[in-house]
LOTI-90906 format. One line per field, with one value per residue (C-alpha): x, z, y; residue in three letters; residue number from 1. Coordinates in steps of 0.001 Angstrom, whole numbers, plus 500000, padded with zeros to 6 digits. Example, Ala and Ser with C-alpha at 12.3 -4.5 7.8 and 13.67 -1.06 7.14 Angstrom:
% LOTI-90906
px <- c(512300, 513670)
pz <- c(507800, 507140)
py <- c(495500, 498940)
r <- c(ALA, SER)
k <- c(1, 2)
END
This chain:
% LOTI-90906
px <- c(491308, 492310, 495675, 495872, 493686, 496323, 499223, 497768, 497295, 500488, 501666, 499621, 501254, 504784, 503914, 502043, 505158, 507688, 505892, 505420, 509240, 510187, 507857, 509981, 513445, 512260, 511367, 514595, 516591, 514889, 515337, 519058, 518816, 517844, 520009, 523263, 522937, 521980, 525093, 527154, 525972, 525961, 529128, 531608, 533684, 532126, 534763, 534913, 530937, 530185, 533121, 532086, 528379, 529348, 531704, 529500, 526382, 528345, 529455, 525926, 527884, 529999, 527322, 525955, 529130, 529433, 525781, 526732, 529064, 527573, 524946, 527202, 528836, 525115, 523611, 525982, 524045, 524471, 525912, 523312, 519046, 517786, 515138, 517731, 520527, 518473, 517480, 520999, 521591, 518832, 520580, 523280, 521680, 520425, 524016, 525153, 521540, 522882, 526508, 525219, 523445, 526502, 528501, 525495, 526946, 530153, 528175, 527931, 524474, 524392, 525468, 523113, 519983, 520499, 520947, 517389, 516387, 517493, 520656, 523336, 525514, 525444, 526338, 528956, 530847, 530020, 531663, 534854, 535174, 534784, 537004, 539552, 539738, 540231, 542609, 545445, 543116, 541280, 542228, 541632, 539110, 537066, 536583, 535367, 531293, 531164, 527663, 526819, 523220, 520935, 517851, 515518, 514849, 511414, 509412, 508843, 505942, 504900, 503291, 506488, 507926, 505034, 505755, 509518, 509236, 506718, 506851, 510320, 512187, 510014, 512647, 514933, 511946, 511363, 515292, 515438, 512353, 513822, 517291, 515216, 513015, 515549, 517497, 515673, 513912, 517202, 518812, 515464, 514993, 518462, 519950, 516613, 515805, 519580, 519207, 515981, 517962, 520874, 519008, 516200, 518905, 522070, 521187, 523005, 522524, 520628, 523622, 526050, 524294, 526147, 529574, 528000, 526865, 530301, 531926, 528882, 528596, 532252, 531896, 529353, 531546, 534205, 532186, 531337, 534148, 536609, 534781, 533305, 535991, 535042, 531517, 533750, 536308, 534859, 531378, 528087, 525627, 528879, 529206, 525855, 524568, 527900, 527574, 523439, 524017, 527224, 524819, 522062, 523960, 525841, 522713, 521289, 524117, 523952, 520149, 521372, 523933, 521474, 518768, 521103, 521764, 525839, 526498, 527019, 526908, 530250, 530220, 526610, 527909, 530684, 528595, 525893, 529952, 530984, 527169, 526661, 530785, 528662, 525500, 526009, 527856, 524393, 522395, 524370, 524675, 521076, 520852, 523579, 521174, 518111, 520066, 522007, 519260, 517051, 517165, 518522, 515196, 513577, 516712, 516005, 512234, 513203, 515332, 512617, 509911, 512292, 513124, 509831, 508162, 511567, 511035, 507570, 507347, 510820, 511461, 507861, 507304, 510402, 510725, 506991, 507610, 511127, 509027, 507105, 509013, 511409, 508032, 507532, 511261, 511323, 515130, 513252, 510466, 513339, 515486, 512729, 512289, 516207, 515619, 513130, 515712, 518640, 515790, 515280, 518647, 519053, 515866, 517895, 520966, 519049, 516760, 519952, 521863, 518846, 517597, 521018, 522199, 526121, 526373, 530052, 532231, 529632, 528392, 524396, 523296, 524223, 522904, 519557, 518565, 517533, 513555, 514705, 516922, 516254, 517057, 519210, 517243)
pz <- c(304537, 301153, 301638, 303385, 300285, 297934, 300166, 300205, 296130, 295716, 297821, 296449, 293004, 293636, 295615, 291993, 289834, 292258, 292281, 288431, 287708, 290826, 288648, 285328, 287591, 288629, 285479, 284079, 286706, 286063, 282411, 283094, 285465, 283173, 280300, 281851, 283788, 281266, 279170, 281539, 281738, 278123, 277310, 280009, 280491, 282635, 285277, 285813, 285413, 289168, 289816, 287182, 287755, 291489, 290062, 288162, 290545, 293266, 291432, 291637, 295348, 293246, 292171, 295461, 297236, 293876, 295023, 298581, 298089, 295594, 297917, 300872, 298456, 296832, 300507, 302532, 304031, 301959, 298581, 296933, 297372, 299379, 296070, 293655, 296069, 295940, 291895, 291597, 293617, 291477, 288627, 289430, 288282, 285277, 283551, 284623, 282769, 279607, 279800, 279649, 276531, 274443, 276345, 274874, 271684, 272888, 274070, 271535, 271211, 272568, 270259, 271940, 271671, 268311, 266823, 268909, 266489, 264107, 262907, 262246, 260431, 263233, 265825, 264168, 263694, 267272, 268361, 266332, 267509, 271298, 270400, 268820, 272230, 274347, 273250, 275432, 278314, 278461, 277600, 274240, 276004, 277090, 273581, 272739, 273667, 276643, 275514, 271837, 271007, 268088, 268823, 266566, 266064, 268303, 269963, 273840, 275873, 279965, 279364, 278589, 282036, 283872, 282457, 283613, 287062, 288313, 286490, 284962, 288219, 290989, 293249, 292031, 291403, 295232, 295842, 293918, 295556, 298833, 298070, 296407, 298997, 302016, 300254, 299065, 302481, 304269, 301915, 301495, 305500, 306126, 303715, 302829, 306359, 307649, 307331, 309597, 312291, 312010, 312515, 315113, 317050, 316806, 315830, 312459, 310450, 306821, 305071, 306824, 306107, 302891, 304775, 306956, 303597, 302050, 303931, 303974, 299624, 300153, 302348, 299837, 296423, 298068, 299392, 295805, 294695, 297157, 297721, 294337, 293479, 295732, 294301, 291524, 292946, 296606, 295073, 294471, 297223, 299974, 299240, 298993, 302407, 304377, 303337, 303580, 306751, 308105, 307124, 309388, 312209, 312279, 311037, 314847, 316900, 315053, 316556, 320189, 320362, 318910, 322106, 324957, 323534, 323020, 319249, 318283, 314532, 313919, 315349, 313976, 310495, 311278, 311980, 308489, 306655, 308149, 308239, 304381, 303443, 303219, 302942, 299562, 297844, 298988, 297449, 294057, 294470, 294639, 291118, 289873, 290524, 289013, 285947, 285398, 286584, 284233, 280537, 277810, 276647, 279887, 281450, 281065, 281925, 285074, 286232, 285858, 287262, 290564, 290558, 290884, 292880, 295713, 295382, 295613, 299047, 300598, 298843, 299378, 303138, 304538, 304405, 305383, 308276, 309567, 308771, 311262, 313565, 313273, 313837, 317298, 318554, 320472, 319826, 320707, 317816, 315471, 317002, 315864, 312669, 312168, 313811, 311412, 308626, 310152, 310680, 306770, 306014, 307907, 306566, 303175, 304370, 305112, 301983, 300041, 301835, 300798, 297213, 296369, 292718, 292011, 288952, 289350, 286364, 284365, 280722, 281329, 278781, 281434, 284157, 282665, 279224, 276757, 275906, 272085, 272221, 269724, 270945, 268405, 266671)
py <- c(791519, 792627, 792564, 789099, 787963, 789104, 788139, 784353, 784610, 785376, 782597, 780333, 781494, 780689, 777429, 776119, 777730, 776201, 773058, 772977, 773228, 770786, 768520, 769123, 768671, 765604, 764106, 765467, 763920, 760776, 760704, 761423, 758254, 756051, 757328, 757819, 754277, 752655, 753545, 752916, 749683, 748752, 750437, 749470, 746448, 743335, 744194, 747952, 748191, 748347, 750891, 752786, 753217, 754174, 756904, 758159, 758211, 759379, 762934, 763749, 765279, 767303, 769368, 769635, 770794, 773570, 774129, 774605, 777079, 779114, 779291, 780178, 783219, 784302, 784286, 786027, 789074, 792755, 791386, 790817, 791755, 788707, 788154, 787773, 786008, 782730, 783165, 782807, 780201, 777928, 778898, 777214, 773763, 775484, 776364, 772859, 771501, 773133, 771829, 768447, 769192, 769569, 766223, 764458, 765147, 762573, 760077, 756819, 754930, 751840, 748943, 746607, 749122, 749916, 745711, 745607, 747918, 746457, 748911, 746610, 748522, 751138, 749599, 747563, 750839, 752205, 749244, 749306, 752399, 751542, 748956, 751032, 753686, 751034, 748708, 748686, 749700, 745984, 742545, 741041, 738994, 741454, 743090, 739401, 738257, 736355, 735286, 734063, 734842, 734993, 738276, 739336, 743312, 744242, 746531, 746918, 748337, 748694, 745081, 743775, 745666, 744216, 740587, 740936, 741973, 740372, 736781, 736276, 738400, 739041, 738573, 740517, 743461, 743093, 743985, 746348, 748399, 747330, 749112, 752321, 752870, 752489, 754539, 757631, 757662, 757835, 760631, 762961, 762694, 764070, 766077, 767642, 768662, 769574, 773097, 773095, 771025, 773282, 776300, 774646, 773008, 774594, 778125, 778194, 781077, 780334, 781954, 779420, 776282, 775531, 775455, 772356, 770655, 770567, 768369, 765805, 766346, 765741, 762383, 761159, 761670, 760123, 756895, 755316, 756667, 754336, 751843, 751214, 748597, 746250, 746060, 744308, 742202, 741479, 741207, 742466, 741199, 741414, 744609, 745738, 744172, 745818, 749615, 749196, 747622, 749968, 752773, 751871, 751141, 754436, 755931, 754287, 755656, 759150, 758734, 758091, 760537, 763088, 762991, 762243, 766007, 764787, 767082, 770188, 771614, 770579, 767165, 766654, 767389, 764784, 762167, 762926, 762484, 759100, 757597, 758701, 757803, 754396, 755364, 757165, 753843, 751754, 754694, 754307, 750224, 750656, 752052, 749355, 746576, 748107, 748560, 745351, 743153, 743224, 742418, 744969, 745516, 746991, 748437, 751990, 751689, 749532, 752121, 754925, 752463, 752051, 755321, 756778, 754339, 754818, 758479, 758251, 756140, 757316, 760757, 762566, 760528, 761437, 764803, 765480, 763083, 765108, 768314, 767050, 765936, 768709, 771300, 769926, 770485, 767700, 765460, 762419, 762261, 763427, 760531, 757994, 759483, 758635, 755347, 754505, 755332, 753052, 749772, 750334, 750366, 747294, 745690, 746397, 744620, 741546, 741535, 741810, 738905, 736460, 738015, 739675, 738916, 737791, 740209, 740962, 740401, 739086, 739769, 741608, 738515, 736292, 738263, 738832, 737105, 739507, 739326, 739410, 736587, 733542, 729658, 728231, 725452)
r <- c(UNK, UNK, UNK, UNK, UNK, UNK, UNK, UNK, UNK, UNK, UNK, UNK, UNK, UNK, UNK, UNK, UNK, UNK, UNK, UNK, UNK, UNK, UNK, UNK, UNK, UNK, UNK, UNK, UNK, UNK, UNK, UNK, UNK, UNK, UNK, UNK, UNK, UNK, UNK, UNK, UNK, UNK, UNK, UNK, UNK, UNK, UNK, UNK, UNK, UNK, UNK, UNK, UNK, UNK, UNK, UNK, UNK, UNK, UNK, UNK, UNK, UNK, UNK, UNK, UNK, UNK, UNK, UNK, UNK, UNK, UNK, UNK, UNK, UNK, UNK, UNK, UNK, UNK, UNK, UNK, UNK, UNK, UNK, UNK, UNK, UNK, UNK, UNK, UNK, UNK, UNK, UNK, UNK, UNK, UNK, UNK, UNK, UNK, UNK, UNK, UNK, UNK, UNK, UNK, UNK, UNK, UNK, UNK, UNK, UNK, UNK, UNK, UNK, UNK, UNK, UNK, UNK, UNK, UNK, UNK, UNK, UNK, UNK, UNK, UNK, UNK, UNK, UNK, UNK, UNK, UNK, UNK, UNK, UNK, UNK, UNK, UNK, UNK, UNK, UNK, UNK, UNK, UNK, UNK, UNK, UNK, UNK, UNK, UNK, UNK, UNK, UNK, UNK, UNK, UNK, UNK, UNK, UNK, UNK, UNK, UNK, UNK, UNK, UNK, UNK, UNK, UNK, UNK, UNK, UNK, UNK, UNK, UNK, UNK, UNK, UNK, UNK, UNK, UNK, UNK, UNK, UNK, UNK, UNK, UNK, UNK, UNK, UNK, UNK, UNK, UNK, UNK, UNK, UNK, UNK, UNK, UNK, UNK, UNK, UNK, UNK, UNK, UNK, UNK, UNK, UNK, UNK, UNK, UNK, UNK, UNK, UNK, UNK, UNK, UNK, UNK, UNK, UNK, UNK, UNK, UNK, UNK, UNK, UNK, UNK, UNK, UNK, UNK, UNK, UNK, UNK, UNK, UNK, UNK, UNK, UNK, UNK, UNK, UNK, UNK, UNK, UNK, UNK, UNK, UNK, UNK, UNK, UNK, UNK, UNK, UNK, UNK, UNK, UNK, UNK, UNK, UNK, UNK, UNK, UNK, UNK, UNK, UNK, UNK, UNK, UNK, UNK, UNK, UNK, UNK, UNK, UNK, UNK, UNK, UNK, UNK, UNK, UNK, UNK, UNK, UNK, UNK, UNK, UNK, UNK, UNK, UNK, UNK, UNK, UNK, UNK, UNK, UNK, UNK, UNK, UNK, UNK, UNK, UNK, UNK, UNK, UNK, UNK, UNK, UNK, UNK, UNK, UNK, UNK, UNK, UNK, UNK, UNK, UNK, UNK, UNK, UNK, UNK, UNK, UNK, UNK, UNK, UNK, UNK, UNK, UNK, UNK, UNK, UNK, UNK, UNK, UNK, UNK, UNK, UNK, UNK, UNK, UNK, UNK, UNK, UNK, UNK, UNK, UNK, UNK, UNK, UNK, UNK, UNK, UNK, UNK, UNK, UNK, UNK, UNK, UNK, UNK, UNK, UNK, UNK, UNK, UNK, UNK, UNK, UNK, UNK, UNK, UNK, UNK, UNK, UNK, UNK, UNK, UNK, UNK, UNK, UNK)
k <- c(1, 2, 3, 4, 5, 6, 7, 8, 9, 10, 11, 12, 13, 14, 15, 16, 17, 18, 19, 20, 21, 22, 23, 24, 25, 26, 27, 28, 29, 30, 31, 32, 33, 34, 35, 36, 37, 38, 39, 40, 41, 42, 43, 44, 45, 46, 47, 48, 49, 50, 51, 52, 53, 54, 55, 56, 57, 58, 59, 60, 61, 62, 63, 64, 65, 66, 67, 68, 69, 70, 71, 72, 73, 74, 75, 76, 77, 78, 79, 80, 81, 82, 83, 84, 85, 86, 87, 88, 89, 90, 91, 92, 93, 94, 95, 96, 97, 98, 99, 100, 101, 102, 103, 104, 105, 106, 107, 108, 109, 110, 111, 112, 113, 114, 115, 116, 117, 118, 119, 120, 121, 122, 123, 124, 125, 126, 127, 128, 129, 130, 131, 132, 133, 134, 135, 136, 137, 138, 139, 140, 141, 142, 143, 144, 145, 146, 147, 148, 149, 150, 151, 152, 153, 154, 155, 156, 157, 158, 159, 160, 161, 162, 163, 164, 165, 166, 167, 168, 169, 170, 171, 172, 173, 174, 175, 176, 177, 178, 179, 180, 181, 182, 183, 184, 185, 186, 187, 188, 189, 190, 191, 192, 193, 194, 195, 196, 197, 198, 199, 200, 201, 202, 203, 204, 205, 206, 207, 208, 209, 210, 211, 212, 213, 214, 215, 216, 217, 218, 219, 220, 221, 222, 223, 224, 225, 226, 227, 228, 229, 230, 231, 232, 233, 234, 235, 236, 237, 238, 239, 240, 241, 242, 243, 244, 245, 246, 247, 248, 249, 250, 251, 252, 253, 254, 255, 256, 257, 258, 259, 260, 261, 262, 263, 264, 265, 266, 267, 268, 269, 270, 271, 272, 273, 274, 275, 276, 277, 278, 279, 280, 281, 282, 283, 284, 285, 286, 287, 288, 289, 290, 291, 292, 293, 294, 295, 296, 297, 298, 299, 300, 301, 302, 303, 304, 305, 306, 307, 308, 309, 310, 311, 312, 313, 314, 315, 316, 317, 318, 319, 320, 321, 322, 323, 324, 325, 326, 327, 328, 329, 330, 331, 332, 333, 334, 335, 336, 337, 338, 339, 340, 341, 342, 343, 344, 345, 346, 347, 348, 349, 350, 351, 352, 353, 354, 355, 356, 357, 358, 359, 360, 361, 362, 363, 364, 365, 366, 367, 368, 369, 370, 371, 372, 373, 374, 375, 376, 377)
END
């Protein structure tokens, strides 16, 4: 009795410790969300913004295809102690968390933030010197404003949040949960439960798993990453509502083909990398509306507020629901489950068709009017 006693202390232990530093990952990762997004945003050209915010959301996948095959090398049975293999592993993410403190040293403030605060002089340099790196690289029109307009320097709080989504942009608030939630429930109830259905269904060994996740990190760099140009020139909603709604439907057929018992690892690991190929450009489209939909003053907050509240319904359901699923072995609950995923990808697709915004090659002023601006008298 003793020793169970101390056995489930112990356990208990690590579950708190592991839980208190997935708590500080996740508010680090959503900091970084709002930050990086943001910038992009507010520092990039009208018509390379939606490429560029794809791009750069989409190489989260690098990291996870360096993740899967450190993993794969730190894992492999008899090179290293099983307790320090997966240490390793984690720490991984760590030494990439530190490089990114010193490329914050290259990134410029935004101009726009900093006249809100009222440092003129500041950002008139910052954006000489944008200017100045550029040139050659954009048209002289595009280093013009596309938008005159006269703010005044102010302060922002949660009330103002609450004022703008709900009475200035509900409908644009209700899109943007729409494309979080379908989202993060569709990538937390896959990739965060494809090792158990590798090794419950197809008998893949633990230390092999990262060799099936590189090709599907792979697929999902590469998705943003081609088809983020269209998001710019074919447009925003268009594209949107076709890789939400391509998702879903291979998402559906990946479900079918799944209980009629028709995969194996290989070919099951084929399908994840064509569904998320457009599945991972919605996930990242997602975060381009949230961030360029909403005025300047709010834009970071927005992007936290959606990112939470998609995590929160879609990123904790999901994989409790697949754990669930996946516990009873039975290919037709799991087939639901992944049903379930492809009707809210769809659901998406049509929310976006009717409440989508045409933000392509526009100024953010004339997307969203900033809270601070002044009406000329």
């Amino acid at each position: 009795m003793y020793v169970l006693a101390t056995a489930a202390t112990a356990l208990s232990t690590d579950f708190a410790t592991f839980a208190l530093f997935r708590f500080l990952t996740g508010a680090g990762i959503g900091g970084e969300y709002s930050a990086i997004n943001s910038a992009i945003q507010e520092l990039i050209p009208p018509r390379y913004r939606g490429r560029t915010d794809l791009g750069v959301n989409g190489s989260f996948w690098l990291g996870a295809a360096l993740g899967a095959v450190g993993s794969t090398l730190l894992l492999q049975p008899g090179r290293l102690p099983p307790d320090i293999g997966w240490r390793l592993a984690f720490g991984l993410g760590a030494v990439l968390g530190v490089a990114i403190l010193f490329l914050r040293r290259y990134l410029p403030e935004s101009p726009r933030w900093l006249l809100l605060h009222g440092r003129e002089k500041e950002a008139e340099r910052i954006a000489a010197a944008v200017e100045c790196d550029v040139r050659g690289y954009v048209t002289a029109s595009e280093l013009l404003p596309q938008l005159r307009l006269r703010i005044r320097a102010r302060t922002v709080s949660f009330v103002d949040l609450g004022i703008t989504l709900f009475r200035r942009y509900p409908r644009r608030a209700v899109l943007g949960l729409v494309l979080m939630t379908a989202q993060a429930f569709c990538y937390n109830a896959i990739f965060f439960t494809y090792a158990l259905v590798l090794d419950r269904f197809y008998a893949v060994q633990p230390e092999d798993v990262g060799l099936y996740l590189l090709p599907f990190a792979v697929s999902n760099f590469l998705g943003p990453l081609v088809l983020g140009r269209y998001f710019d020139t074919w447009g925003r909603r268009q594209m949107i509502g076709t890789t939400y709604a391509l998702s879903g439907l291979l998402l559906g057929l990946t479900a079918i083909l799944f209980v009629a018992g028709m995969l194996t690892a290989a070919t099951q690991t084929l399908a994840w990398t064509l569904v998320f190929f457009f599945a991972s450009a919605a996930a990242s489209s997602a975060y381009l509306v949230v961030s360029e939909s909403f005025p300047l003053e709010v834009r970071a907050l927005s992007i936290a507020f959606f990112y939470a509240l998609g995590t929160a319904i879609g990123g904790v359901g999901a994989p409790w629901l697949f754990g669930v699923l996946i516990g009873s072995g039975d290919p037709v609950a799991i087939a639901w489950g992944y049903a379930l995923g492809a009707v809210l990808m769809l659901t998406a697709a049509a929310v976006t068709s009717r409440l989508g915004v045409a933000a392509e090659r526009k100024s953010l002023e004339e997307v969203a009017r900033p809270l601070s601006s002044v009406d000329a008298e």
